[in-house]
C-alpha positions in Angstrom: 22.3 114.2 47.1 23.9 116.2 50.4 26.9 118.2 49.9 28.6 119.6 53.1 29.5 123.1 53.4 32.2 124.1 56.2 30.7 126.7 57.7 27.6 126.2 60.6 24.1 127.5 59.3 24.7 129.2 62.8 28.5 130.1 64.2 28.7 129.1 68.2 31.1 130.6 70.4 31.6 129.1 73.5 33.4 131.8 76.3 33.4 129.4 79.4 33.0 125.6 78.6 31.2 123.7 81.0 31.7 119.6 80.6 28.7 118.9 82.7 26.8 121.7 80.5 28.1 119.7 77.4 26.3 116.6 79.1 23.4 117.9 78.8 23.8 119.2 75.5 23.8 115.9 73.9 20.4 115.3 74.7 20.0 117.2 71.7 22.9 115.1 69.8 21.9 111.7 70.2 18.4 111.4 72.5 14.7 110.7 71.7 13.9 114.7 70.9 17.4 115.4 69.5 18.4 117.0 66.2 19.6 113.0 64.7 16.4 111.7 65.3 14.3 114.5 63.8 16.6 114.5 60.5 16.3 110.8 60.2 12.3 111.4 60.7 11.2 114.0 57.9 14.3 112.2 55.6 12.7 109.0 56.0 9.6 110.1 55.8 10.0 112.3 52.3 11.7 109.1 51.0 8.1 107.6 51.1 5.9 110.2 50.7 3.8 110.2 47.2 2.8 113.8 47.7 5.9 115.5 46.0 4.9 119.2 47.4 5.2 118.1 51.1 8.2 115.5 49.9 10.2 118.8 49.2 8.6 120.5 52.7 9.8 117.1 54.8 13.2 116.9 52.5 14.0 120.7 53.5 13.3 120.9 56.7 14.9 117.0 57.4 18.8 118.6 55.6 18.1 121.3 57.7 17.9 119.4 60.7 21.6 117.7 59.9 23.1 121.1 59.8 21.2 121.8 63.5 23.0 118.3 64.6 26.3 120.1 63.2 25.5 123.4 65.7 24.5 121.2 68.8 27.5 118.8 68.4 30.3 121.7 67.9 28.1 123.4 71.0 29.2 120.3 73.1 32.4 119.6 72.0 33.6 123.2 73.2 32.2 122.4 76.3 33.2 119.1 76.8 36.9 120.3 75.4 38.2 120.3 79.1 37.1 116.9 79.8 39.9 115.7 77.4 43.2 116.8 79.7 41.4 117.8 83.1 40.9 115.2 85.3 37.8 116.9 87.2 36.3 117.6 83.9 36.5 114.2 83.0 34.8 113.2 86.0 31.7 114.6 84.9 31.5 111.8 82.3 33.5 109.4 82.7 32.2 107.2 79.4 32.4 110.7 77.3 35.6 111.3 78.6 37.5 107.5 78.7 35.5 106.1 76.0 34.9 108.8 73.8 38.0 110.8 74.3 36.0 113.6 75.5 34.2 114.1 72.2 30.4 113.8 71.1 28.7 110.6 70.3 26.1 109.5 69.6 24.6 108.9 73.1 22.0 110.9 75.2 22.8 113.0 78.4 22.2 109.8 79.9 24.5 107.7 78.6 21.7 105.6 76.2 22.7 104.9 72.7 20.9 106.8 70.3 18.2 104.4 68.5 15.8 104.2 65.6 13.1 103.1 67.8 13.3 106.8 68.2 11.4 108.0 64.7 7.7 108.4 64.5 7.1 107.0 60.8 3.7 105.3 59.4 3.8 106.2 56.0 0.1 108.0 56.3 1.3 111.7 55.7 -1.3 113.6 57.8 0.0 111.2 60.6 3.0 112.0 60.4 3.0 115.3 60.2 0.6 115.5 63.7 3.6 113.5 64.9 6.6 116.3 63.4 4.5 118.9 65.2 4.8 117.1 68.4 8.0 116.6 68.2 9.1 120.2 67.1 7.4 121.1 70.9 9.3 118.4 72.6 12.5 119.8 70.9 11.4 123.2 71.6 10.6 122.5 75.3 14.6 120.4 75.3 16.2 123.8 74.2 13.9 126.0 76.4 15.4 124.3 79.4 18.9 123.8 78.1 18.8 128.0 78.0 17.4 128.0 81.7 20.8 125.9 83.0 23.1 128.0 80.8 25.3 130.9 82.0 27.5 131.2 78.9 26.0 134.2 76.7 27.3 132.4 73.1 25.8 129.0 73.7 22.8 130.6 74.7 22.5 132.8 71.6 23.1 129.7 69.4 20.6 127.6 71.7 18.1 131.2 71.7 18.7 130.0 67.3 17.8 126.0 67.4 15.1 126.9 69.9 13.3 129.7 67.3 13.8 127.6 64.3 11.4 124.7 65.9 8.8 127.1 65.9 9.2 127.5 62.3 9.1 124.0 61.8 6.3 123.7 63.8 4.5 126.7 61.7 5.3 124.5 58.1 4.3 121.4 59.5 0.4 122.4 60.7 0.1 124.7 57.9 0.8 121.4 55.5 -1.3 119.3 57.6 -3.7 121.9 57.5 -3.6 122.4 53.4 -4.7 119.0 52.7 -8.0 119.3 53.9 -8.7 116.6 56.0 -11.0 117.1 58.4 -8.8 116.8 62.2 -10.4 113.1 63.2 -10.1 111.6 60.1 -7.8 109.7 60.4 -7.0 106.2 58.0 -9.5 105.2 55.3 -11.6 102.9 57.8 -14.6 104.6 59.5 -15.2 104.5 63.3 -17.9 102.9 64.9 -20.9 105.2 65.0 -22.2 105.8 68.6 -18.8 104.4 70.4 -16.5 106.8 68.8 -18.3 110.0 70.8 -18.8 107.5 73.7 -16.8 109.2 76.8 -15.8 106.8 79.6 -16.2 108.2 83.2 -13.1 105.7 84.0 -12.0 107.7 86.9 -14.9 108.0 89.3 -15.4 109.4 92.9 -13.2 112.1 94.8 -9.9 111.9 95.9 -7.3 112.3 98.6 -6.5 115.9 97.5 -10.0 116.6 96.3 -9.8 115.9 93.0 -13.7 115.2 91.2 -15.4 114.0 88.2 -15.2 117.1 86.0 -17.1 118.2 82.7 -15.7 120.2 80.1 -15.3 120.4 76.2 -13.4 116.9 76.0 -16.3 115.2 77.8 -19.5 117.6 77.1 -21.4 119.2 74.2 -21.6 118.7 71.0 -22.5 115.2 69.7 -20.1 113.8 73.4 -22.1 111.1 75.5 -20.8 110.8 78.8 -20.9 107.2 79.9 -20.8 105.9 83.1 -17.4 103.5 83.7 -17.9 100.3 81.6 -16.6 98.6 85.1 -19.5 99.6 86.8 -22.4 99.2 84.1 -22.8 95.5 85.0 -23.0 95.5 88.3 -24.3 99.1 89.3 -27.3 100.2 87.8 -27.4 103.2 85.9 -29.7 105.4 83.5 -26.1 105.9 81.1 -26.1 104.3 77.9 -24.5 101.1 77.7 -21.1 101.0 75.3 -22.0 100.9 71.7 -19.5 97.9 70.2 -20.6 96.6 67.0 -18.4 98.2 64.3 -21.7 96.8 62.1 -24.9 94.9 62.2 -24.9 90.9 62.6 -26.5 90.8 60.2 -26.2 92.1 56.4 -28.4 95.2 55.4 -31.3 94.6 52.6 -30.0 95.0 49.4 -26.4 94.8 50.4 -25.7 91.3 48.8 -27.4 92.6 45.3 -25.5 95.5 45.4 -22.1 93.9 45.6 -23.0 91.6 42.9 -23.7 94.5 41.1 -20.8 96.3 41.3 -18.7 93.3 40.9 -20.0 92.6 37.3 -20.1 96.3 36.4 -16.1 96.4 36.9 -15.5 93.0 35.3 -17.0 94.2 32.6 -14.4 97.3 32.7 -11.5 95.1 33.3 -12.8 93.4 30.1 -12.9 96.3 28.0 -9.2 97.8 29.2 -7.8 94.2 28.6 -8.5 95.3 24.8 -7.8 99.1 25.2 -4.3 98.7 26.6 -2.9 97.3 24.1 -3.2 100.1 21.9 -2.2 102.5 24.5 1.3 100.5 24.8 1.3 100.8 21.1 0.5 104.6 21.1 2.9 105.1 24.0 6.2 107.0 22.5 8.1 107.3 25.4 9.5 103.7 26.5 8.2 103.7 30.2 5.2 104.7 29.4 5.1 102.2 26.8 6.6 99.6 29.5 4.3 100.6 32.4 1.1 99.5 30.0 2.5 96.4 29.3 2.9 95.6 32.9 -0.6 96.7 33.6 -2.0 95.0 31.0 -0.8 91.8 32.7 -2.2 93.0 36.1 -5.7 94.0 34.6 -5.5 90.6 33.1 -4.7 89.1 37.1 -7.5 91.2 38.2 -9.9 89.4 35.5 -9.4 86.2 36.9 -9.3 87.7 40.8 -13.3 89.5 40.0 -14.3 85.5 38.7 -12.8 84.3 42.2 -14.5 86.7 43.8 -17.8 85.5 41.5 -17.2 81.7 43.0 -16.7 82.4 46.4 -19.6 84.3 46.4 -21.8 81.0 45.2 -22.6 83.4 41.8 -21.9 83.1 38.0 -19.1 85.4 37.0 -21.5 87.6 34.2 -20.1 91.2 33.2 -22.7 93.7 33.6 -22.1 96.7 30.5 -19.8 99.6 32.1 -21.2 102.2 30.4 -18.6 104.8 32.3 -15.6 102.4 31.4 -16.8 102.3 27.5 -17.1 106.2 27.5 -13.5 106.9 29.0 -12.1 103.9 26.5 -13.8 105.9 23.6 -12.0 109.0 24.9 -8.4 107.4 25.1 -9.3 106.5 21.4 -10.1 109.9 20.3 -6.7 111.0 21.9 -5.1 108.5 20.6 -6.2 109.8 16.9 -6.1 113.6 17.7 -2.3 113.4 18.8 -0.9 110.7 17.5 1.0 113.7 15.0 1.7 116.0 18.1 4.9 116.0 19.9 6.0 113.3 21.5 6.3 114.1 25.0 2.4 116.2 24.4 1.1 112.8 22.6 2.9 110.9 25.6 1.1 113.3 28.3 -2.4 113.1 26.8 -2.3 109.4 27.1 -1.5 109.8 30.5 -4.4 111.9 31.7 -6.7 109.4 29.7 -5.4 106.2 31.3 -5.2 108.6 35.0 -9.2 109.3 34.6 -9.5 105.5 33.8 -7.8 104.7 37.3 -9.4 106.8 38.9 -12.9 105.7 37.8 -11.4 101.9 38.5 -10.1 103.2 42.0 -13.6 104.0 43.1 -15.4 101.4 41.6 -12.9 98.7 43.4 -13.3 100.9 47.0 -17.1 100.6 46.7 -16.9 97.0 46.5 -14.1 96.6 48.9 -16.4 98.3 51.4 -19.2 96.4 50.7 -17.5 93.6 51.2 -16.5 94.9 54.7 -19.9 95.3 55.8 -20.8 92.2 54.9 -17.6 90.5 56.3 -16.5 88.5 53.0 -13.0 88.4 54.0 -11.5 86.4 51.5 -13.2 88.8 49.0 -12.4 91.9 50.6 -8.2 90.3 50.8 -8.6 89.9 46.2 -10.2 93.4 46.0 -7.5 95.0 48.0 -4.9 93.4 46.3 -6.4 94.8 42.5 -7.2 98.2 44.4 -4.0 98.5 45.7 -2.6 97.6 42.2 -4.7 100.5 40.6 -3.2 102.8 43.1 0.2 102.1 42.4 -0.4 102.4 38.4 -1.7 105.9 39.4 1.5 107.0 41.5 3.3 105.7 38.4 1.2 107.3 35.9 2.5 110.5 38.0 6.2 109.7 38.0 6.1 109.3 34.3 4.4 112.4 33.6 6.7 114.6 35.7 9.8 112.7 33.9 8.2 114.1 30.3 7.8 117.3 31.6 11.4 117.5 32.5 12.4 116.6 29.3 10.3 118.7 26.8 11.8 121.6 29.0 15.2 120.6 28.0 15.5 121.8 24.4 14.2 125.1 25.1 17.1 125.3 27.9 19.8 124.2 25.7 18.7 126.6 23.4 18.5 129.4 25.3 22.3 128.5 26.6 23.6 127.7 23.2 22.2 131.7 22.8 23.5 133.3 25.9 26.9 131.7 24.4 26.7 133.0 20.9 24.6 136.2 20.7 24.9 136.4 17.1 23.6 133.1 16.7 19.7 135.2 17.0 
């Protein structure tokens, strides 16, 4: 929910305007590094991000942005303010000035309509973020010259404001990235190639007009790097560099791989079995109706998954047999014993105990389903790989769920203690 407050997070003052300044200024208004386009990016962005600690990071600094957009476009109306009555002013601009009335839109100092094809947004968080930080130093770079072409002392104090705050920006961003752990090239869930990903190209060869040469440093050098002669010239120069490295796997299947998969195919049918029988109880256990809801629905997914694993079984020119899950039967005798310890606790504790025992049960799914995803992969069973994404990507989303419903009890078994301690703060002598 936004709620606008009439006053500027920073107050502009504008002593001499400058229409052709005001121009410029809407670089910043409506174009590709402007204030519109980087509160549309972190907005968008914390509308789909699962992780809610950086949701509120990208939320914040995404309303922030709008009240920047409100500096920079009161910025350039004061400057463009002449453009309205003065017919050399107006010349400046003629579309700002005849088609706009000599106010802002929401164009660039160019003229170009602002655009969405402007926002940087994948929906992997450490990517985005990678792209946030670039975009605070675009934005920082935008206000750095703006400053450099202005001679009015207020507009550059306000611009000497927007400028700083990108740094802070900048500052929250990496330090997010940064806290969840990720090591800097990893980047997706799917592993590079081994060999071709430290492969480095010599692409640009020989020495040029202004005597540019083939240099070595840390991008190209060191380390685990393989400097490789241009894969233009391997074929018909000889050369002692190492050919490129291209096969994201072998041709043919490891030893043991096709056992293995098997394996861990009837090992999870086996636990899909068991929670076809366990869920039902949890649905009846469940006191809080979306909890109790979001088991039924899973129950009919687990029971999809079933009959996805015996696909899997026939495509795979196998019997569908269920191998004992040992690990699945242990965490279904733990739900069991929760179920029995608070079933006369309170409901939202009852309710949140449940959750963390079906959570360690998706997790334990959640690997199990990756292992034979990738194994799968290796072995290039496509069709298989498609039905154990689709149940792995189900066991994910019961997961996030899982979450959401556990932060919604939390919120309410906070509330009585609030409305008591109001209905007290009212009535002192109510102690």
């Amino acid at each position: 929910m936004y709620h606008h407050v009439k006053k500027l997070m920073f107050t502009v003052r504008v002593d001499e305007p400058d229409p052709r300044f005001g121009n410029m200024l809407l670089e910043q208004f409506g174009g590709a590094n402007g204030e519109l386009a980087a509160a549309m990016q972190y907005s968008i962005q914390g509308l789909n991000c699962e992780d809610p600690d950086r949701k509120d990071l990208l939320m914040d600094i995404g309303t922030e942005e709008l009240s920047h957009l409100e500096v920079v476009g009161s910025l350039a109306r004061l400057h463009l303010k002449p453009s309205k009555f003065d017919r050399e002013a107006a010349e400046a601009d003629p579309l700002i000035a005849i088609a706009g009335g000599g106010g802002v839109n929401l164009f660039n100092s160019q003229g170009n309509a602002w655009t969405a094809d402007y926002l940087k947004i994948t929906g992997e968080l450490d990517v985005d973020l990678r792209s946030n930080i670039a975009a605070e130093a675009r934005a920082k770079i935008v206000y750095e010259r703006l400053i450099n072409f202005c001679d009015d002392a207020g507009t550059k104090d306000a611009l000497q404001f927007l400028m700083t705050r990108e740094i802070t920006h900048m500052k929250a961003f990496l330090l997010a990235l940064e806290s969840m752990g990720k090591p800097a090239f990893s980047i997706g869930r799917i592993a590079p190639t081994p060999g071709l990903v430290n492969q480095f190209f010599n692409d640009s060869t020989g020495t040029g007009d202004h005597g540019e040469i083939d240099t070595r440093g840390p991008w190209n050098q060191g380390d685990d790097w393989v400097f490789t002669a241009s894969p233009a010239l391997q074929n018909s120069e000889p050369s002692g560099a190492p050919s490129i490295v291209a096969e994201s796997s072998p041709p043919d299947a490891p030893m043991g791989f096709d056992e293995l998969l098997i394996d861990q195919l009837r090992d999870i049918l086996h636990a899909e079995k068991q929670l076809t029988k366990a869920l039902p109880k949890m649905a009846e256990a469940a006191r809080y109706d979306q909890l109790r809801e979001l088991f039924e629905i899973h129950l009919a997914e687990t029971e999809s998954q079933v009959e996805r694993l015996n696909e899997c079984f026939e495509l795979l020119g196998k019997t569908p047999r269920a191998k004992v899950c040992k690990g699945m039967q242990g965490l279904v005798a733990e739900d069991q014993e929760v179920m029995e310890e608070y079933v006369k606790k309170d409901d939202a504790a009852s309710d949140l105990a449940l959750i963390g025992a079906a959570q360690r049960v998706e997790h334990y799914e959640i690997s199990g389903y990756t292992t034979a995803r990738n194994l799968a992969q290796q072995l290039r069973h496509t069709a298989v790989v498609a039905l154990l994404s689709k149940s792995l990507g189900e066991e994910e989303n019961a997961d996030q769920l899982l979450n959401q419903v556990a932060r919604s009890l939390m919120s309410v078994a906070k509330m009585p203690e609030v409305i008591e301690q109001t209905a007290f703060e009212a009535d002192p002598a109510a102690e």
